[in-house]
Backbone as JSON, one array per atom type, in Angstrom:
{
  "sequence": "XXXXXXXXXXXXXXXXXXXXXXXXXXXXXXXXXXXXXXXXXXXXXXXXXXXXXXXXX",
  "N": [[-208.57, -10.59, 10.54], [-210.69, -11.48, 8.82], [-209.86, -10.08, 6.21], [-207.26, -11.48, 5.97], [-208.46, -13.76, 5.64], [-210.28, -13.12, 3.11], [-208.26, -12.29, 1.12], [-206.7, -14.77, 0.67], [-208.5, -16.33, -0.34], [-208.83, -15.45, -2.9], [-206.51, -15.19, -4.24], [-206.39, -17.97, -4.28], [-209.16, -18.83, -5.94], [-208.02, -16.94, -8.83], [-205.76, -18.11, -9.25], [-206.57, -20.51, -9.66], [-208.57, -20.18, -11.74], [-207.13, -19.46, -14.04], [-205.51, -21.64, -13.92], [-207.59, -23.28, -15.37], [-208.06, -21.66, -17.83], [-205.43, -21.88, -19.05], [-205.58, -24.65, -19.94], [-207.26, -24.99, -21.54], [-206.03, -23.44, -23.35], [-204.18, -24.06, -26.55], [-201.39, -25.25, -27.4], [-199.08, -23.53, -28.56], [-197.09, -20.72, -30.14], [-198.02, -18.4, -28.3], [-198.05, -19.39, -25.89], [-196.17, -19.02, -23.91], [-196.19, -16.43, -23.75], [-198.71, -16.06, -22.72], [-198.43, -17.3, -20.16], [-196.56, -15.84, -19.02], [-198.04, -13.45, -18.75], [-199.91, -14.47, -17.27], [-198.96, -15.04, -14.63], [-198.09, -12.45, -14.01], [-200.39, -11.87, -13.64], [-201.28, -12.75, -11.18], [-199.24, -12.28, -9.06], [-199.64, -9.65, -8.72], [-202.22, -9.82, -7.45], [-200.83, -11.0, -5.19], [-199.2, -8.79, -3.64], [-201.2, -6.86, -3.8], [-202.25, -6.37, -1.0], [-199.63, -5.43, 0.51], [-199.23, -2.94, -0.6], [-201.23, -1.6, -0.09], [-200.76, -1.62, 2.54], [-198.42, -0.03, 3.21], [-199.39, 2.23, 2.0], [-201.03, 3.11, 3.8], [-203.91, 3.12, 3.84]],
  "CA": [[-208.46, -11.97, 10.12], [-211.52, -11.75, 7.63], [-208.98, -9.74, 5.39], [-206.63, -12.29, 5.02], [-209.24, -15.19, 4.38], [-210.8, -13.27, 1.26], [-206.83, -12.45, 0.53], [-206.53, -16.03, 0.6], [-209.67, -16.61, -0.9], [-208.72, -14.59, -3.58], [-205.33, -16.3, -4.92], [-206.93, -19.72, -4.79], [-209.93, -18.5, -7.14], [-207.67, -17.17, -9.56], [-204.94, -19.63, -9.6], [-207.77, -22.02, -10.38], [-209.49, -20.26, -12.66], [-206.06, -19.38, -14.57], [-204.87, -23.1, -14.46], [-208.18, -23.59, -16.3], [-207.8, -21.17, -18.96], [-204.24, -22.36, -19.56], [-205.61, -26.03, -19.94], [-207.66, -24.59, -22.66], [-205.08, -22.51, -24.73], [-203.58, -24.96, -27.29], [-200.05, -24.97, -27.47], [-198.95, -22.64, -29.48], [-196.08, -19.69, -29.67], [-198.25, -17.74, -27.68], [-198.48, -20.03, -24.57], [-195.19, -18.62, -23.13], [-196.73, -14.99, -23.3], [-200.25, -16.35, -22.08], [-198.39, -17.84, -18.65], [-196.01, -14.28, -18.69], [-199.52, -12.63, -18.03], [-200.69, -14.89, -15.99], [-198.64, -14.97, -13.22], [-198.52, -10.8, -13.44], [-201.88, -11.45, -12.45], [-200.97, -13.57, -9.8], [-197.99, -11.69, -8.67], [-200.22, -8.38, -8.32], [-202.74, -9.92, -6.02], [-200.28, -11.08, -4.21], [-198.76, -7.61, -3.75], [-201.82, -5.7, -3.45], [-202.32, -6.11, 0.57], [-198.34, -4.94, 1.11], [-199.22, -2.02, -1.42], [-202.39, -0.85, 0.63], [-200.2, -1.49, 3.98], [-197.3, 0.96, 2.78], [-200.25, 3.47, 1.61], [-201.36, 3.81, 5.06], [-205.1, 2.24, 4.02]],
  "C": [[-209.34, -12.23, 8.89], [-211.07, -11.33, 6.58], [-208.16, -10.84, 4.9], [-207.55, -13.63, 4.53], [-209.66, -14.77, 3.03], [-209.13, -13.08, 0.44], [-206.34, -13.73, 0.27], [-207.01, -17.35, -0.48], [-209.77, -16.41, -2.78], [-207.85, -15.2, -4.57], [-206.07, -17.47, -5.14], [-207.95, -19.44, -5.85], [-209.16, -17.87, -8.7], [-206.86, -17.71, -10.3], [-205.53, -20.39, -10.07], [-208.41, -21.6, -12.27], [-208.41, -20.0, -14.18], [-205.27, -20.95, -15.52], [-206.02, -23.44, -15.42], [-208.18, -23.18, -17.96], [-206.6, -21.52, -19.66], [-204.56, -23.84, -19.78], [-206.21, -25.95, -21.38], [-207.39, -24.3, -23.6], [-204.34, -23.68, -25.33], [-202.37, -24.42, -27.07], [-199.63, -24.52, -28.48], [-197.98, -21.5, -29.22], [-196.53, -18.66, -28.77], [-198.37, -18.25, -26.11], [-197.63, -19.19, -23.71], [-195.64, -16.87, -22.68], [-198.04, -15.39, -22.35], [-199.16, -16.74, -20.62], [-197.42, -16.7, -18.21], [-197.12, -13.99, -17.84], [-200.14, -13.43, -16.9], [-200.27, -15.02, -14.29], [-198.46, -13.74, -13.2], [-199.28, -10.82, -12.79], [-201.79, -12.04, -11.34], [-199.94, -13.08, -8.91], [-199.19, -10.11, -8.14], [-201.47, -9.05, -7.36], [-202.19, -10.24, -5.06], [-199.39, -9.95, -3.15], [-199.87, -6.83, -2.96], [-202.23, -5.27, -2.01], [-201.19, -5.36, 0.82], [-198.48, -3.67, 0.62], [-200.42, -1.25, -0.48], [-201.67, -0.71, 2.47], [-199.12, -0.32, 3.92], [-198.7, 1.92, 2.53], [-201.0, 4.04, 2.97], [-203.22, 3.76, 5.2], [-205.69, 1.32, 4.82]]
}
């Protein structure tokens, strides 16, 4: 159970800290790449528990 709270724990800290940096970035032709990357990164923590459960970790 203490697994999934920091897994939990984990998304909400960088969702946050993400929405901040994107509040920051002016709008600009690069925004659409800047929120590409950002949900990769959000997409791979969300991943990385199912990825360590398949590995047998």
């Amino acid at each position: 159970m203490e697994q999934v709270y920091v897994w939990v724990r984990d998304i909400f800290l960088v969702i946050i800290s993400l929405s901040f940096f994107q509040i920051l970035i002016p709008n600009s032709q690069m925004e659409k790449y800047l929120k590409f990357i950002f949900s990769m990164i959000v997409l791979a923590i969300i991943v990385e528990p199912v990825i360590f459960l398949l590995n047998g970790e």
